[in-house]
C-alpha positions in Angstrom: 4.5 -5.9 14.1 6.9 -8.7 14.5 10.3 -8.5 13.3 13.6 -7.3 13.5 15.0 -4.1 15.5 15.5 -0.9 14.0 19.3 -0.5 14.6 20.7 1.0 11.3 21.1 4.7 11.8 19.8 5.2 8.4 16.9 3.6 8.4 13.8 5.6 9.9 10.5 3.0 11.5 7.4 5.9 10.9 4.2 3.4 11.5 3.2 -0.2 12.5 2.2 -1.4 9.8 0.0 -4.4 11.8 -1.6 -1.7 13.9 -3.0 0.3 10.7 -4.7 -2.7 9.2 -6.2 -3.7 12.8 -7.3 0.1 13.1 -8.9 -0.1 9.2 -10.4 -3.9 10.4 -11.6 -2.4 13.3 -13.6 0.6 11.8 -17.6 0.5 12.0 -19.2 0.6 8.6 -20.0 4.2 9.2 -16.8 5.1 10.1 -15.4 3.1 6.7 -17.1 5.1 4.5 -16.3 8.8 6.0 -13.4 9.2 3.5 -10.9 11.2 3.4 -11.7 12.9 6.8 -11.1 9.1 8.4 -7.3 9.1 7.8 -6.6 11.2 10.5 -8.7 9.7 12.6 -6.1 6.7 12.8 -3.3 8.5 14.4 -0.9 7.2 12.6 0.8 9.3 9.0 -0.8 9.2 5.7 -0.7 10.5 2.7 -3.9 11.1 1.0 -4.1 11.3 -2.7 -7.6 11.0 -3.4 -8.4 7.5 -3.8 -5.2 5.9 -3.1 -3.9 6.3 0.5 -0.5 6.0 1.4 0.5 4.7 5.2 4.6 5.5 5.2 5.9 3.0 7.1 9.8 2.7 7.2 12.2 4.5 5.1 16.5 4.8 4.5 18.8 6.2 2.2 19.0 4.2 -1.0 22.9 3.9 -0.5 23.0 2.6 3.2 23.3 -1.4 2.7 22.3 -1.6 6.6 19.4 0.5 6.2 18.1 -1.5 2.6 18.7 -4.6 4.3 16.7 -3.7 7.1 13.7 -2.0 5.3 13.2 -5.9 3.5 13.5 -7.5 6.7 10.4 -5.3 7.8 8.7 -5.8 4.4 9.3 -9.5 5.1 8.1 -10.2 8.4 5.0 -7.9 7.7 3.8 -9.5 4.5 4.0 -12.8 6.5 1.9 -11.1 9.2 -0.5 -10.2 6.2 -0.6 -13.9 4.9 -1.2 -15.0 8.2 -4.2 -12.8 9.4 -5.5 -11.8 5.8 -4.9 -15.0 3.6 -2.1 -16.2 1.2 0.9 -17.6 0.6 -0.9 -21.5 -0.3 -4.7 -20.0 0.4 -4.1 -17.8 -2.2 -6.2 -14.7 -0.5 -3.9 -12.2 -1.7 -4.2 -10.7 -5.8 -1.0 -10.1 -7.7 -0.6 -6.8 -9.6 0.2 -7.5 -13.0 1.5 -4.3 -14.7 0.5 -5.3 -18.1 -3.2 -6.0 -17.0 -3.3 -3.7 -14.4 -3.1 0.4 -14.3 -1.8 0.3 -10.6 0.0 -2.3 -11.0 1.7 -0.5 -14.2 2.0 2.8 -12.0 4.0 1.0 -9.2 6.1 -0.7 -12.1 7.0 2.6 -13.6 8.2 4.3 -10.1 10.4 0.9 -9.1 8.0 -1.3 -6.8 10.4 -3.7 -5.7 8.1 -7.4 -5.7 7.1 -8.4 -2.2 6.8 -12.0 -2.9 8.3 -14.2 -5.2 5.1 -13.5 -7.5 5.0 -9.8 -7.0 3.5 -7.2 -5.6 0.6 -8.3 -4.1 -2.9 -6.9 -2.7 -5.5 -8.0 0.3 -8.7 -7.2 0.9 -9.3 -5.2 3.5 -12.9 -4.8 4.6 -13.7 -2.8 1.1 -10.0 -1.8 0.1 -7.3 -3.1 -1.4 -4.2 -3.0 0.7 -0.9 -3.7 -1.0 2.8 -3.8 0.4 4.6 -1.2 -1.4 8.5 -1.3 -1.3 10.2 1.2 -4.0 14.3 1.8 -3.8 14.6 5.0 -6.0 18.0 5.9 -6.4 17.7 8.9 -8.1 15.8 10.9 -4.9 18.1 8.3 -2.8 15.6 7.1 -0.3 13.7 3.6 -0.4 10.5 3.7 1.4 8.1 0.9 2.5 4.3 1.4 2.7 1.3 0.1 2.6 -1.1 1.9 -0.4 -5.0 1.3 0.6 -7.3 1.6 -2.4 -10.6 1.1 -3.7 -11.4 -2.6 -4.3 -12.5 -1.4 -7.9 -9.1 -1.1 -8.8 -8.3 -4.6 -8.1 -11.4 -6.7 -8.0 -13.8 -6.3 -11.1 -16.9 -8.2 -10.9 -18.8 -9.5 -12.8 -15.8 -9.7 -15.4 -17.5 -8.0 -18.3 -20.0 -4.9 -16.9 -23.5 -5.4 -17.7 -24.7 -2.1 -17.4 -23.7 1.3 -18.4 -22.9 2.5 -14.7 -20.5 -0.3 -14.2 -19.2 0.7 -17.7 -18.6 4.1 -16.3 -17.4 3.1 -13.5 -14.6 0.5 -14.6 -13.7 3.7 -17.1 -13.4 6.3 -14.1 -11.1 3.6 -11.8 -8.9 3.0 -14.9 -8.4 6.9 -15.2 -7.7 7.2 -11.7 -5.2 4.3 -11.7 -3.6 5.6 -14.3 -3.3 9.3 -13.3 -2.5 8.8 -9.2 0.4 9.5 -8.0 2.6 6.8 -6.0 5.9 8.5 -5.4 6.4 9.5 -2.2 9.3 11.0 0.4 10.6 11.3 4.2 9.5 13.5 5.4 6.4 13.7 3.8 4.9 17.5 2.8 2.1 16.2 2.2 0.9 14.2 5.4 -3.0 14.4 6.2 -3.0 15.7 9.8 -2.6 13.2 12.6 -4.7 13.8 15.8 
């Protein structure tokens, strides 16, 4: 990951962020679809809450200006790594989460996602995931944490538009339920870490 150096005392680098979407890029089909044992397999933290998948990767007090200051820097630098290898910024690649369309979108609102671009929060696709930047500074736990959230492409990308057939119908229904329900809050350290081999 390029960027700056992690010199505030309060703030805590926990993954390269980079190095988990190359691992996820890198992934044979077969190994893609062997959820949720594949996590793990990564070597690298995450949080596993079903469909979403949370990859902590840098966190600080929510009082330490240094700390704050350096957690954007990282978010910075890594959502212009993003725009560089997975599309955006004037390609347009990347989806904004609107969080009066959206159920995720309207989760992340309601916990404090800071936008990661001028536009928002935004997601790439990611062989078939969704991987958004997630940056929430939530003073009442006092920690901000930075991670990336991978989750299923249904929750982001609906096509066609309207479903034309009852399975689809079902299936937008389900991914609205589970957007709706998952939970996005997260702390450092983490209890609830998959294990990391």
């Amino acid at each position: 990951m390029t960027g700056p150096t992690d010199a505030s005392p309060e703030f805590e680098r926990i993954s390269d962020g980079l190095r988990i979407l190359d691992a996820i890029v890198g992934l044979t089909p077969r190994e893609a679809a062997t959820h949720p044992s594949l996590w793990p397999l990564l070597g690298v933290p995450a949080i596993d809450r079903g469909a979403l998948v949370i990859f902590p990767l840098a966190a600080c007090s929510a009082t330490d200006r240094s700390g704050l200051e350096r957690l954007r820097e990282v978010c910075a630098a890594l959502q212009q790594d993003c725009i560089h290898l997975f599309g955006g910024d004037h390609i347009h690649r990347e989806t904004v989460l609107d969080p009066d369309e959206d159920p995720y979108g309207r989760r992340l609102a309601e916990v404090g996602a800071h936008a990661t671009t001028p536009r928002g929060v935004v997601v790439w696709r990611v062989r078939d995931r969704g991987a958004a930047l997630v940056l929430v500074v939530d003073e009442e736990r006092e920690q901000a944490t930075l991670a990336f959230h991978l989750v299923p492409k249904d929750w982001i990308w609906n096509w066609p538009p309207t479903p034309t057939t009852k399975r689809e119908a079902s299936r937008r229904r389900t991914a609205v339920k589970e957007q709706a329900a998952v939970d996005v809050v997260w702390s450092w350290p983490a209890a609830d870490l998959a294990q990391v081999r």
